[in-house]
mmJSON file of the N, C-alpha and C atoms, coordinates in Angstrom:
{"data_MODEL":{"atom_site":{
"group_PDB":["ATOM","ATOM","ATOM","ATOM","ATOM","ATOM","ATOM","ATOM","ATOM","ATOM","ATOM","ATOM","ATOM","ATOM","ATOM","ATOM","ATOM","ATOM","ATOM","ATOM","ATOM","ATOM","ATOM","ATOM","ATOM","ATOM","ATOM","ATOM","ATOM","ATOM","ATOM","ATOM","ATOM","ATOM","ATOM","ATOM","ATOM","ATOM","ATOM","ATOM","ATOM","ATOM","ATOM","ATOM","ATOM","ATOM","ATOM","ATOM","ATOM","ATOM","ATOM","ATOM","ATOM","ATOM","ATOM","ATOM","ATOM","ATOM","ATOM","ATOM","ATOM","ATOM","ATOM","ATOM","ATOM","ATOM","ATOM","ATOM","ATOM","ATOM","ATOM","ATOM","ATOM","ATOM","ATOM","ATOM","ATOM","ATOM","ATOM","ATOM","ATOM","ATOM","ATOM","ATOM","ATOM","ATOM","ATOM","ATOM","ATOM","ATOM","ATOM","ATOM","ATOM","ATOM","ATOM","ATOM","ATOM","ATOM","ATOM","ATOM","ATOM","ATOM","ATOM","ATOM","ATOM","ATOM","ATOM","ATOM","ATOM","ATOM","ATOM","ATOM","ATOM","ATOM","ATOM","ATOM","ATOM","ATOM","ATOM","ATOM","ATOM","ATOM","ATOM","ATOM","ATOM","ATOM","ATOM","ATOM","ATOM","ATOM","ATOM","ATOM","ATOM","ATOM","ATOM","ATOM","ATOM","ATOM","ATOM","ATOM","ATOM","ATOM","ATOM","ATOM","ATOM","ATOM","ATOM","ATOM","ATOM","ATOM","ATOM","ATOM","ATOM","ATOM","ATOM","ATOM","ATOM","ATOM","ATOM","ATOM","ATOM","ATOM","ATOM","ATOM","ATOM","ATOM","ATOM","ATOM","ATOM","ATOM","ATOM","ATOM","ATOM","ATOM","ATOM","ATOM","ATOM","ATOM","ATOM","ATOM","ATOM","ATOM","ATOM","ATOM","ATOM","ATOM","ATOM","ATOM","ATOM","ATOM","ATOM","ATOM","ATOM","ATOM","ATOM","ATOM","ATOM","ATOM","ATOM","ATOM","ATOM","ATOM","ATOM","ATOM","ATOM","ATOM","ATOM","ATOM","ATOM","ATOM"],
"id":[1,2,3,4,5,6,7,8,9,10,11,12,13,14,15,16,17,18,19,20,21,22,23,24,25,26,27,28,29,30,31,32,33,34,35,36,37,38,39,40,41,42,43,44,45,46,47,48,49,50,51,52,53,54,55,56,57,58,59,60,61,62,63,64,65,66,67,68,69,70,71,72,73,74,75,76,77,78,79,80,81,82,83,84,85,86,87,88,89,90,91,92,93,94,95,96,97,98,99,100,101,102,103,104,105,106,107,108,109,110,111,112,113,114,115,116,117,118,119,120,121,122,123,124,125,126,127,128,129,130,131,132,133,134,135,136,137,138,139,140,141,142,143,144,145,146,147,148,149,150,151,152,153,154,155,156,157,158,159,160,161,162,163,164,165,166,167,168,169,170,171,172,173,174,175,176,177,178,179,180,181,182,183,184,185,186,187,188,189,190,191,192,193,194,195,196,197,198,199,200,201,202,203,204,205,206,207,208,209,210],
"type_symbol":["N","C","C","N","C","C","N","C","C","N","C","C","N","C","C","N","C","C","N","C","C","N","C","C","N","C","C","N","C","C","N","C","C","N","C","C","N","C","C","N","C","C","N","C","C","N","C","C","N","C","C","N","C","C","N","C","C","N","C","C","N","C","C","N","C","C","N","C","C","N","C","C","N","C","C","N","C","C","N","C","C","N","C","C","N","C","C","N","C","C","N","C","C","N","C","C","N","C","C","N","C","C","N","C","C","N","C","C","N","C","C","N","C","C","N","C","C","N","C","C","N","C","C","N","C","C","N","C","C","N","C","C","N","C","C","N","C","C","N","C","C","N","C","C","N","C","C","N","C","C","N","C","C","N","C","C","N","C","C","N","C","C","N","C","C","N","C","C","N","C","C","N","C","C","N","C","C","N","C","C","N","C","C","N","C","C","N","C","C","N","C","C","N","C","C","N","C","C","N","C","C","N","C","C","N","C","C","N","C","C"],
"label_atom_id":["N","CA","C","N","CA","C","N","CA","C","N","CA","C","N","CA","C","N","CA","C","N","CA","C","N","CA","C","N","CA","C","N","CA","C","N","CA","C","N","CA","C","N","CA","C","N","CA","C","N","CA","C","N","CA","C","N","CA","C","N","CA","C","N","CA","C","N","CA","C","N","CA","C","N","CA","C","N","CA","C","N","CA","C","N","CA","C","N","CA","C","N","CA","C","N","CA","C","N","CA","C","N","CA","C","N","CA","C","N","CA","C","N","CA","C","N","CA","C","N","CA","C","N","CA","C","N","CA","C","N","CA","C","N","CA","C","N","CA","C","N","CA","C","N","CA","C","N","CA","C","N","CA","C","N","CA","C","N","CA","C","N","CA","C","N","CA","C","N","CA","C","N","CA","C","N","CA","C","N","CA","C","N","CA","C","N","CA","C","N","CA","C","N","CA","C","N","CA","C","N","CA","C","N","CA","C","N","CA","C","N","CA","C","N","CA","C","N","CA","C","N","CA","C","N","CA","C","N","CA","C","N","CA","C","N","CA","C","N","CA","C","N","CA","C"],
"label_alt_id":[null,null,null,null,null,null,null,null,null,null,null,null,null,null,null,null,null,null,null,null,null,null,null,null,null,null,null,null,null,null,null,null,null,null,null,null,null,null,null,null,null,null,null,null,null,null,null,null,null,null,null,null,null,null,null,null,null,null,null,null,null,null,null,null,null,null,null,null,null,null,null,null,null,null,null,null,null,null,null,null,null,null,null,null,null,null,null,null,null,null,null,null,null,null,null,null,null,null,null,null,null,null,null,null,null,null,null,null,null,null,null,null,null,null,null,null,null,null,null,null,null,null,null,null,null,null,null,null,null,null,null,null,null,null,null,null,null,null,null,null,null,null,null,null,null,null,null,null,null,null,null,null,null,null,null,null,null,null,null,null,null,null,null,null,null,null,null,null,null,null,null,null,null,null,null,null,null,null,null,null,null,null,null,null,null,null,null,null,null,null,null,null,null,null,null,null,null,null,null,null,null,null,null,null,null,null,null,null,null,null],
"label_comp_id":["UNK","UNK","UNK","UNK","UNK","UNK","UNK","UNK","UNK","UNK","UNK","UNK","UNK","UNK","UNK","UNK","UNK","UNK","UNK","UNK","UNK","UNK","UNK","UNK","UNK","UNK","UNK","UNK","UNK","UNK","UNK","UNK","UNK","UNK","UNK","UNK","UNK","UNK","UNK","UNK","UNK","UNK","UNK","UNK","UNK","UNK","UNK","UNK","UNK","UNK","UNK","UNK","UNK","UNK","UNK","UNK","UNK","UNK","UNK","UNK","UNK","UNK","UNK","UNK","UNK","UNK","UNK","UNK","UNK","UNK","UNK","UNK","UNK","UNK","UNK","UNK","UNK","UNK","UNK","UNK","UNK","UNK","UNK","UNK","UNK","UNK","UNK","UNK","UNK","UNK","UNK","UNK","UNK","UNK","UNK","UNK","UNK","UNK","UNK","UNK","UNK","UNK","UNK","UNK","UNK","UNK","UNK","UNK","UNK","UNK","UNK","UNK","UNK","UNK","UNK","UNK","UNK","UNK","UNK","UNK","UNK","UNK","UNK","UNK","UNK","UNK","UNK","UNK","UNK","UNK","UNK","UNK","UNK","UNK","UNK","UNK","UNK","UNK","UNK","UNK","UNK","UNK","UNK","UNK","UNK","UNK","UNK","UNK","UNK","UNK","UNK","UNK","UNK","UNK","UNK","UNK","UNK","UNK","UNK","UNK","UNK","UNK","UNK","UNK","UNK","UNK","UNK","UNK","UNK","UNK","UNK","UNK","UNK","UNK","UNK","UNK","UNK","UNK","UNK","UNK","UNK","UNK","UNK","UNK","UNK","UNK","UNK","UNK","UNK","UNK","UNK","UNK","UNK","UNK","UNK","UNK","UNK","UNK","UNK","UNK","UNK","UNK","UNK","UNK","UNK","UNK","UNK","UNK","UNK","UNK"],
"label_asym_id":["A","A","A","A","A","A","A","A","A","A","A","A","A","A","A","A","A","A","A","A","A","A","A","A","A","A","A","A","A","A","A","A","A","A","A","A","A","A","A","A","A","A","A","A","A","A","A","A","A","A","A","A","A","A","A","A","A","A","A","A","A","A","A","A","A","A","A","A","A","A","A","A","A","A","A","A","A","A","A","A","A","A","A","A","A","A","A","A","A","A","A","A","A","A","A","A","A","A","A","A","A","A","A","A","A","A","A","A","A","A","A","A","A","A","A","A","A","A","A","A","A","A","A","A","A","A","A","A","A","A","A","A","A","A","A","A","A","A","A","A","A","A","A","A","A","A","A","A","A","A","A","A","A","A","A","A","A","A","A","A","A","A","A","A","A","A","A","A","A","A","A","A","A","A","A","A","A","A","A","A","A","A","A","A","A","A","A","A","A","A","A","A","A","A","A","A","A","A","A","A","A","A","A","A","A","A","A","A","A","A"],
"label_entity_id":["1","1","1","1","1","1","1","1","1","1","1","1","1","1","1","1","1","1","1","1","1","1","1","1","1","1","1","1","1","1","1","1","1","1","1","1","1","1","1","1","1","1","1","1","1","1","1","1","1","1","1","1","1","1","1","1","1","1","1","1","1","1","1","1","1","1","1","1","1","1","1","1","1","1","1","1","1","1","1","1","1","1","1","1","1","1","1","1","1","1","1","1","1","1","1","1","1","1","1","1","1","1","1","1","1","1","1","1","1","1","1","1","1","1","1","1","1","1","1","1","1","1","1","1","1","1","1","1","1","1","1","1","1","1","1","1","1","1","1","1","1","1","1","1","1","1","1","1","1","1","1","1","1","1","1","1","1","1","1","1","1","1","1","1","1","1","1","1","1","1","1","1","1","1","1","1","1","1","1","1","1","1","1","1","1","1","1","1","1","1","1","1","1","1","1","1","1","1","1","1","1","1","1","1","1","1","1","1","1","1"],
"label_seq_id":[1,1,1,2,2,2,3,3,3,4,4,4,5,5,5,6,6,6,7,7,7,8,8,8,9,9,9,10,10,10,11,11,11,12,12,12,13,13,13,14,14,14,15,15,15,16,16,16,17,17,17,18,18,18,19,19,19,20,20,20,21,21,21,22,22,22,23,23,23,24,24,24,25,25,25,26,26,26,27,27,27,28,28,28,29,29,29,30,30,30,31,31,31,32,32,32,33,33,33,34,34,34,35,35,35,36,36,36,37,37,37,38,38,38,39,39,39,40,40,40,41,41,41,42,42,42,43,43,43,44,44,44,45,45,45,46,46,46,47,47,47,48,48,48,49,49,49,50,50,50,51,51,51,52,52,52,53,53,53,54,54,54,55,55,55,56,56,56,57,57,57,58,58,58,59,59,59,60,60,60,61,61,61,62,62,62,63,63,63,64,64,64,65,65,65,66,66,66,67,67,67,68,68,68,69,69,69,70,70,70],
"pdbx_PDB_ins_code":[null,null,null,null,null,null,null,null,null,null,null,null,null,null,null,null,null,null,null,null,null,null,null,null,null,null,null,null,null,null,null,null,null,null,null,null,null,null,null,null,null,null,null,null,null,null,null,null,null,null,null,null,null,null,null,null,null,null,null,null,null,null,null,null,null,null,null,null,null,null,null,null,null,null,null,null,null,null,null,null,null,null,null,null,null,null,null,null,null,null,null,null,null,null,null,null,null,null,null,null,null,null,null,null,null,null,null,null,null,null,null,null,null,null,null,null,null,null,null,null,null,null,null,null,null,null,null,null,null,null,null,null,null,null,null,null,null,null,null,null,null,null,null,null,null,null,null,null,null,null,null,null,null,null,null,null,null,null,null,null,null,null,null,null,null,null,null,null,null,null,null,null,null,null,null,null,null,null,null,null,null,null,null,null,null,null,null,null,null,null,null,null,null,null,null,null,null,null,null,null,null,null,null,null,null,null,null,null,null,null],
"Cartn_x":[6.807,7.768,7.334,6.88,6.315,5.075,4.26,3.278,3.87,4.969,5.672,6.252,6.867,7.484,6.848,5.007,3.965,3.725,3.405,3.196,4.377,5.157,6.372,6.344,6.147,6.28,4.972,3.854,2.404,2.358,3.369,3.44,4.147,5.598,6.248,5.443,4.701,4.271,3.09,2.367,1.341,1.828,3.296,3.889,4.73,5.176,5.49,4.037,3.054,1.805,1.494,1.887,1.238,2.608,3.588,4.849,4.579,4.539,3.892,2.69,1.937,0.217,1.176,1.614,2.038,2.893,4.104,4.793,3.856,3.04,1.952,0.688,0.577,-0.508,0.753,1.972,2.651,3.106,3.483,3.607,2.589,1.106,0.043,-0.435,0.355,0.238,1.225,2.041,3.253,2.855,2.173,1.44,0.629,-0.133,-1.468,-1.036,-0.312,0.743,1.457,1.899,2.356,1.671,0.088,-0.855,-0.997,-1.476,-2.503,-1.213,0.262,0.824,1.291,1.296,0.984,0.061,-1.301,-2.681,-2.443,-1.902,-2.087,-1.046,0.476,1.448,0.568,-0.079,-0.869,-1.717,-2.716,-3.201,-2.767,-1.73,-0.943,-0.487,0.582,0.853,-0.293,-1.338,-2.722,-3.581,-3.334,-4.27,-3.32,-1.526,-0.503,-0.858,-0.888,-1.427,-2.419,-3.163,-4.263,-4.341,-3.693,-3.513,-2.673,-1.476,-0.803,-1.746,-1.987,-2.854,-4.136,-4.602,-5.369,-4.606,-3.551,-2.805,-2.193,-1.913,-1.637,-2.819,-3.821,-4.72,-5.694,-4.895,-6.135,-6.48,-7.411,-7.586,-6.894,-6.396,-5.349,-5.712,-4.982,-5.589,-6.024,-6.601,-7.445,-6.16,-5.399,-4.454,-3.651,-2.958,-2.773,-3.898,-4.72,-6.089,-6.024,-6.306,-6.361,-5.34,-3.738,-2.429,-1.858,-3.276,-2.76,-3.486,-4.965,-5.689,-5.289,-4.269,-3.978,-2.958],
"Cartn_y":[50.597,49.538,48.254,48.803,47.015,46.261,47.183,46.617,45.538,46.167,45.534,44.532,44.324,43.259,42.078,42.677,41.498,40.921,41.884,41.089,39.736,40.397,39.761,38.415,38.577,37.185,36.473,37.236,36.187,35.056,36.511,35.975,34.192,34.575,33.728,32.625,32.487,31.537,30.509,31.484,30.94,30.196,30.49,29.891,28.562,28.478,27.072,26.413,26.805,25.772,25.269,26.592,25.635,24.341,24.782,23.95,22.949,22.865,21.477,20.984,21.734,20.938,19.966,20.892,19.929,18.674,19.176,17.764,16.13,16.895,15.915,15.286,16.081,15.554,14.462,15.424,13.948,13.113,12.89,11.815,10.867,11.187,10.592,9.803,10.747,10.561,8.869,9.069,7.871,6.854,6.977,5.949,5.206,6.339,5.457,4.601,5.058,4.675,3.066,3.021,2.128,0.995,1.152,0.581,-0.37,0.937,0.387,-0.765,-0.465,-1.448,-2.626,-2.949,-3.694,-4.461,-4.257,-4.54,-5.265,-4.616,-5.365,-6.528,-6.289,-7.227,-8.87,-8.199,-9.65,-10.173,-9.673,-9.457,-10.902,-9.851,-10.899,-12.32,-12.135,-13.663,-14.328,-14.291,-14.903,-15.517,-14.622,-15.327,-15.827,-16.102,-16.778,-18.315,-18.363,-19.414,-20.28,-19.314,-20.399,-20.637,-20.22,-20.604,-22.116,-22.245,-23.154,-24.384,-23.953,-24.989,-25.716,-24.771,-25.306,-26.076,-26.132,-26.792,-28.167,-28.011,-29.387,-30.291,-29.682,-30.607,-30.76,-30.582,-30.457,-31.913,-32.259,-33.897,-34.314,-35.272,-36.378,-36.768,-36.723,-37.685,-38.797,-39.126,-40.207,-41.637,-41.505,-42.4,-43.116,-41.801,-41.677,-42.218,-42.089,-42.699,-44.377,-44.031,-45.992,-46.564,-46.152,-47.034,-46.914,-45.978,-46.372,-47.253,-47.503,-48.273,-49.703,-50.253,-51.05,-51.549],
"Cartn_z":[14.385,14.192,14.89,16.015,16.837,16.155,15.27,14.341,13.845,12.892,11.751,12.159,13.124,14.096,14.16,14.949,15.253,13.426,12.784,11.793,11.132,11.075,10.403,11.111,12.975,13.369,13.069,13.51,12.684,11.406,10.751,8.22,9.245,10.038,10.159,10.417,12.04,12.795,11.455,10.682,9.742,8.766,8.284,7.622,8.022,9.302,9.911,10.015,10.378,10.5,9.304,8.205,6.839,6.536,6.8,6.352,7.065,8.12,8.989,9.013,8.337,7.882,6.456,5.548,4.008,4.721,5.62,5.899,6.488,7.209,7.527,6.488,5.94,4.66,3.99,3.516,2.386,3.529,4.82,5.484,5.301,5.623,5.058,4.015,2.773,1.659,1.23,1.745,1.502,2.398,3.885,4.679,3.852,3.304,2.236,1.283,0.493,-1.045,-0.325,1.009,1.431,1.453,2.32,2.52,1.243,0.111,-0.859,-1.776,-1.67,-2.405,-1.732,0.234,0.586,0.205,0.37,0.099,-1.562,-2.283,-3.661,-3.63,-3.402,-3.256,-2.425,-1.595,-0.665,-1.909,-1.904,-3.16,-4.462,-4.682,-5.922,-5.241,-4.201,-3.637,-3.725,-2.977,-2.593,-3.898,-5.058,-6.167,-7.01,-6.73,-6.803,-6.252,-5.22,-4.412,-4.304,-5.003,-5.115,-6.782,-7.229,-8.662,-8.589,-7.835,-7.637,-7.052,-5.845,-5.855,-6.208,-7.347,-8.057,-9.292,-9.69,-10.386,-9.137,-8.34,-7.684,-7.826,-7.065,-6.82,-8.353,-9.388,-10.569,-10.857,-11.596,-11.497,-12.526,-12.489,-12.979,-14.727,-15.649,-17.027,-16.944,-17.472,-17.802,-17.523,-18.699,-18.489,-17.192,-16.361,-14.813,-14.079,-14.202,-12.861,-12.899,-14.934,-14.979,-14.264,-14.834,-14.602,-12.566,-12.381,-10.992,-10.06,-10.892,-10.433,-10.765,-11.492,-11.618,-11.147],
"occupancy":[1.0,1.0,1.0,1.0,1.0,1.0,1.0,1.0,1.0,1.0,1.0,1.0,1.0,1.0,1.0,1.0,1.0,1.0,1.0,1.0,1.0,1.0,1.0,1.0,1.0,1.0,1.0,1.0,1.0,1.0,1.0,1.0,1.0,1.0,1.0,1.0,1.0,1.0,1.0,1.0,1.0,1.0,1.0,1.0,1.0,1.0,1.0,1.0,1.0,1.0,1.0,1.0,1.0,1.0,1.0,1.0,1.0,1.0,1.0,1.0,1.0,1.0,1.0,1.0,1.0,1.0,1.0,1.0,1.0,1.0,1.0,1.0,1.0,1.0,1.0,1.0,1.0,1.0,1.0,1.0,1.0,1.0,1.0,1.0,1.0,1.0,1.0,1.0,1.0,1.0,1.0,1.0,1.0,1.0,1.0,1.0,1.0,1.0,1.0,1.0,1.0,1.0,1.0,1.0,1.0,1.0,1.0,1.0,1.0,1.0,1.0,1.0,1.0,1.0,1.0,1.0,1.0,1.0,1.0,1.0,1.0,1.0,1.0,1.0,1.0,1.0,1.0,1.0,1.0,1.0,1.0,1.0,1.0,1.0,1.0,1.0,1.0,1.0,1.0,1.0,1.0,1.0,1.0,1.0,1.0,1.0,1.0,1.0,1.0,1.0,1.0,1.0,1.0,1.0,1.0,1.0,1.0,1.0,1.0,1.0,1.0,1.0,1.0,1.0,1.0,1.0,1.0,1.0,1.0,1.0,1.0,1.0,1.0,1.0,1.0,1.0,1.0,1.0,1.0,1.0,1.0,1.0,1.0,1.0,1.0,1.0,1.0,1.0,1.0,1.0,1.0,1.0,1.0,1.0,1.0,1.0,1.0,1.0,1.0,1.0,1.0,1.0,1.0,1.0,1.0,1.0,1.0,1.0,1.0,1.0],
"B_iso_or_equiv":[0.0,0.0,0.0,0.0,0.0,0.0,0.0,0.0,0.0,0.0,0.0,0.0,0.0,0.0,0.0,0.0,0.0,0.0,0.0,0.0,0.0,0.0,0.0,0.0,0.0,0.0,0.0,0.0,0.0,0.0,0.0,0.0,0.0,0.0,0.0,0.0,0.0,0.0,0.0,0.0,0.0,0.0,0.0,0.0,0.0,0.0,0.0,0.0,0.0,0.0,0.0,0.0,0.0,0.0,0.0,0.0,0.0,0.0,0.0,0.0,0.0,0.0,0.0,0.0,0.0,0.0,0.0,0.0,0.0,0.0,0.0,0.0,0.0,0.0,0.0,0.0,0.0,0.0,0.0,0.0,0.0,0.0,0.0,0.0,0.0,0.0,0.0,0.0,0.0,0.0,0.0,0.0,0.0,0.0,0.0,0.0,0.0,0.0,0.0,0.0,0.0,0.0,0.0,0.0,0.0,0.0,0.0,0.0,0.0,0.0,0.0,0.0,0.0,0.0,0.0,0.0,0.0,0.0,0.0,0.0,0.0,0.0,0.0,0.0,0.0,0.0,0.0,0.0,0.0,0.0,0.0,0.0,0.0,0.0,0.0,0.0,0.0,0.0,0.0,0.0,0.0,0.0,0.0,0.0,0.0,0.0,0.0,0.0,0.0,0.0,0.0,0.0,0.0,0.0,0.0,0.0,0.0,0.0,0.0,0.0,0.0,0.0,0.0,0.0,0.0,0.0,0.0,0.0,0.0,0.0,0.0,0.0,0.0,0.0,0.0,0.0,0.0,0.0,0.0,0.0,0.0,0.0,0.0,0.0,0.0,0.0,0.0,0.0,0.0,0.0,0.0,0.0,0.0,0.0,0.0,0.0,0.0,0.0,0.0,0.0,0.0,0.0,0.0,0.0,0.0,0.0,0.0,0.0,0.0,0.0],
"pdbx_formal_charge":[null,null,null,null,null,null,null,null,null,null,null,null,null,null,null,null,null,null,null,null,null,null,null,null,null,null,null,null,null,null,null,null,null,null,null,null,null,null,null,null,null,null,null,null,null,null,null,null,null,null,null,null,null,null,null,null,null,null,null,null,null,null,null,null,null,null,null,null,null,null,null,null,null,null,null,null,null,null,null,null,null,null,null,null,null,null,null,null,null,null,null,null,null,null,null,null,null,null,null,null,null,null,null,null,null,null,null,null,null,null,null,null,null,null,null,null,null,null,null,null,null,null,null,null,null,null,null,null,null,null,null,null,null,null,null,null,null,null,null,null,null,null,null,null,null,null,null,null,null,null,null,null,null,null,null,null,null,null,null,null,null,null,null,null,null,null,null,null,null,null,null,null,null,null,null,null,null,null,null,null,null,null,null,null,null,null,null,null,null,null,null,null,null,null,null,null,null,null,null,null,null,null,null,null,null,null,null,null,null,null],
"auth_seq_id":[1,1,1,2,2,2,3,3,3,4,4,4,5,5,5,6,6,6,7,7,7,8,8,8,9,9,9,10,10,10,11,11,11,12,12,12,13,13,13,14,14,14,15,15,15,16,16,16,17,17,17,18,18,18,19,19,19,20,20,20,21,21,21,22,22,22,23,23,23,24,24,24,25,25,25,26,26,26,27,27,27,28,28,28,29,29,29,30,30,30,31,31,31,32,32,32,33,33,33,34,34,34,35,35,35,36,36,36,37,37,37,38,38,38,39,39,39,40,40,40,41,41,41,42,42,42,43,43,43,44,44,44,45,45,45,46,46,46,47,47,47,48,48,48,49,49,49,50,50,50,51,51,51,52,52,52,53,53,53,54,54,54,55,55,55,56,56,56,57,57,57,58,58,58,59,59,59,60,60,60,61,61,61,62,62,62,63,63,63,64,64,64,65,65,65,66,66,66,67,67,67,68,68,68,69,69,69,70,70,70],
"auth_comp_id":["UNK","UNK","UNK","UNK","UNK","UNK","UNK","UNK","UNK","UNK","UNK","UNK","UNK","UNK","UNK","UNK","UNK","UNK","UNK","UNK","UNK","UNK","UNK","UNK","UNK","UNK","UNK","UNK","UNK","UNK","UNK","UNK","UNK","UNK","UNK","UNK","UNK","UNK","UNK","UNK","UNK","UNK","UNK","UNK","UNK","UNK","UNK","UNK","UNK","UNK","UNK","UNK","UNK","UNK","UNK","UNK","UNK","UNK","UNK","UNK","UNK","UNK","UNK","UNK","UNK","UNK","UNK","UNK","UNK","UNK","UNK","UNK","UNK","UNK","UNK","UNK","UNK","UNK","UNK","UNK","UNK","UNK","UNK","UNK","UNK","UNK","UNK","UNK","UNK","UNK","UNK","UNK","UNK","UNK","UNK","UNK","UNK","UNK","UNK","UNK","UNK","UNK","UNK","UNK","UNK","UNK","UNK","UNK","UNK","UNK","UNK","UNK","UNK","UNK","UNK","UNK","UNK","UNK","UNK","UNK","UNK","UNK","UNK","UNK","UNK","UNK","UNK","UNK","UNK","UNK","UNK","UNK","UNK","UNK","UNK","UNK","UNK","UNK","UNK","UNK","UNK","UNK","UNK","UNK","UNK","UNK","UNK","UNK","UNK","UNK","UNK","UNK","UNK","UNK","UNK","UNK","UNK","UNK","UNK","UNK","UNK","UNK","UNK","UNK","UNK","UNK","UNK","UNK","UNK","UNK","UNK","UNK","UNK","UNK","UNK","UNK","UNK","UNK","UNK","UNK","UNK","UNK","UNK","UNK","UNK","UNK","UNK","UNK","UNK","UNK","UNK","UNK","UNK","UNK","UNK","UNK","UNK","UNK","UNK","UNK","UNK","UNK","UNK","UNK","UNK","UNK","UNK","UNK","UNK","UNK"],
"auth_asym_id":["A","A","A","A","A","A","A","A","A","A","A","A","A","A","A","A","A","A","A","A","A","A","A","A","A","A","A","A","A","A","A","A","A","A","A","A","A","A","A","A","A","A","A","A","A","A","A","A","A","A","A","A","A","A","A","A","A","A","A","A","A","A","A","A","A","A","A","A","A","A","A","A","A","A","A","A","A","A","A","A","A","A","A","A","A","A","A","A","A","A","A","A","A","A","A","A","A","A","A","A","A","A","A","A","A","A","A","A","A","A","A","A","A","A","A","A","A","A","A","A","A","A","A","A","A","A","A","A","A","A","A","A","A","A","A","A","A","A","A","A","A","A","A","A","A","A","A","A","A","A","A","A","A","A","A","A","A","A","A","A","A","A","A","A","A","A","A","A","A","A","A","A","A","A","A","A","A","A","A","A","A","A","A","A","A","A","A","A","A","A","A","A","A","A","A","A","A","A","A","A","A","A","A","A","A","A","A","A","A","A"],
"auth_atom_id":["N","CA","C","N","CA","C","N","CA","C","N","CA","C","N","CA","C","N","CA","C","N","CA","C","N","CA","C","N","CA","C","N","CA","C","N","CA","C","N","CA","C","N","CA","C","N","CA","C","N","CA","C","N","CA","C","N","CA","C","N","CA","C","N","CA","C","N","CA","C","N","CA","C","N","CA","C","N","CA","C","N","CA","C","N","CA","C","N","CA","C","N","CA","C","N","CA","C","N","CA","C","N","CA","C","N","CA","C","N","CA","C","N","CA","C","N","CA","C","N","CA","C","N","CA","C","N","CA","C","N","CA","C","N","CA","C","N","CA","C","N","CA","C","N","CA","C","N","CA","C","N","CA","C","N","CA","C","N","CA","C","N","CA","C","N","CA","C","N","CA","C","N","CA","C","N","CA","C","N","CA","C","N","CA","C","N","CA","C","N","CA","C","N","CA","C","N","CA","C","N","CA","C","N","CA","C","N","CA","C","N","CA","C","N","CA","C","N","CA","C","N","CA","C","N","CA","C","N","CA","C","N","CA","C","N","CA","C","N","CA","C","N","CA","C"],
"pdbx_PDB_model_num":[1,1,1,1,1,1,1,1,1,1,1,1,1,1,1,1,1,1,1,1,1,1,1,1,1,1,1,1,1,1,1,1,1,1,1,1,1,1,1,1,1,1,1,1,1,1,1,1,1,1,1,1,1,1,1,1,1,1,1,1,1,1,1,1,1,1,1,1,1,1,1,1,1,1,1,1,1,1,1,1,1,1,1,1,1,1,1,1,1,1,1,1,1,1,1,1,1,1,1,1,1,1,1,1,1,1,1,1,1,1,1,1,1,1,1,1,1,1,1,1,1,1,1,1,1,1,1,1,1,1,1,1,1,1,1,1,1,1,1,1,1,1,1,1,1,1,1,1,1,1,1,1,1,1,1,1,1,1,1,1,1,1,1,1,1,1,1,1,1,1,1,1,1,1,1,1,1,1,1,1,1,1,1,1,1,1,1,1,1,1,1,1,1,1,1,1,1,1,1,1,1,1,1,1,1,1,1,1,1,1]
}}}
């Protein structure tokens, strides 16, 4: 009977380590997922931004340059 005992608590103890290895891998898993859609969101603002300001500073029509040089 004390065999059966040790085993039963071993099955147990092996089975919380694996349950707490998986909780830690998908903690991981959602850290990363976080990261990588941080990383793109910057990403997007940034080639947002410089899209804009390549539209501010774009050069002027022809017309606009003359009528301001005058």
């Amino acid at each position: 009977m004390r065999n059966v005992e040790r085993i039963t608590s071993v099955k147990s103890e092996l089975l919380d380590i694996f349950m707490s290895m998986e909780v830690d891998e998908h903690a991981q898993r959602r850290r990363s997922a976080a990261q990588r859609s941080l990383r793109a969101r910057r990403g997007i603002e940034l080639h947002r931004e410089i899209q804009k300001l390549s539209r501010d500073i774009a050069p002027l029509p022809e017309e606009e340059q003359e009528s301001e040089l005058h």
